[in-house]
C-alpha positions in Angstrom: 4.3 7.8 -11.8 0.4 7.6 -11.0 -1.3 4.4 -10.7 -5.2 4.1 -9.9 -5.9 0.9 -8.6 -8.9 -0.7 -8.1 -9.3 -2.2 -4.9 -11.9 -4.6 -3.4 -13.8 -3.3 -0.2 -12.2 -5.3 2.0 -8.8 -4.7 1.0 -9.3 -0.9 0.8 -10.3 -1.3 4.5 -7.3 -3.1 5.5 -4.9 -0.9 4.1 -6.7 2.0 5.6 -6.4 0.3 9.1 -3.1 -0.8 8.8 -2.3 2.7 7.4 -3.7 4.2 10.2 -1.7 2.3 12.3 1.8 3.0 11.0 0.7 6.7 11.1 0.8 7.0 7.3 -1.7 8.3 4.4 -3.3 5.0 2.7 -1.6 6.2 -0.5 2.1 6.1 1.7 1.6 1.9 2.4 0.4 1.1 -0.9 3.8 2.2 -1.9 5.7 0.6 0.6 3.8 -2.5 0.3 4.7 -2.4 -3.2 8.2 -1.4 -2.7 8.5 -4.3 -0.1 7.6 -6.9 -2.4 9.9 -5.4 -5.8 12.8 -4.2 -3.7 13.9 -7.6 -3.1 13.7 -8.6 -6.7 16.1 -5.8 -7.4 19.0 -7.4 -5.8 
């Protein structure tokens, strides 16, 4: 599935840091961000 999101500035820099970080494409954390949070609601 493809999602486009619109993101506000400063969160789009965030997730670019912290993607950075982790060694990952900003598009790779969005998705685990997002899998983080529904994963758990799975159980």
């Amino acid at each position: 599935m493809t999602v486009t999101l619109e993101l506000k500035p400063e969160i789009e820099a965030r997730s670019a840091r912290q993607a950075a970080v982790e060694g990952v494409t900003v598009e790779e954390y969005i998705q685990r961000v997002i899998e983080s949070i529904i994963a758990p609601l799975a159980s």
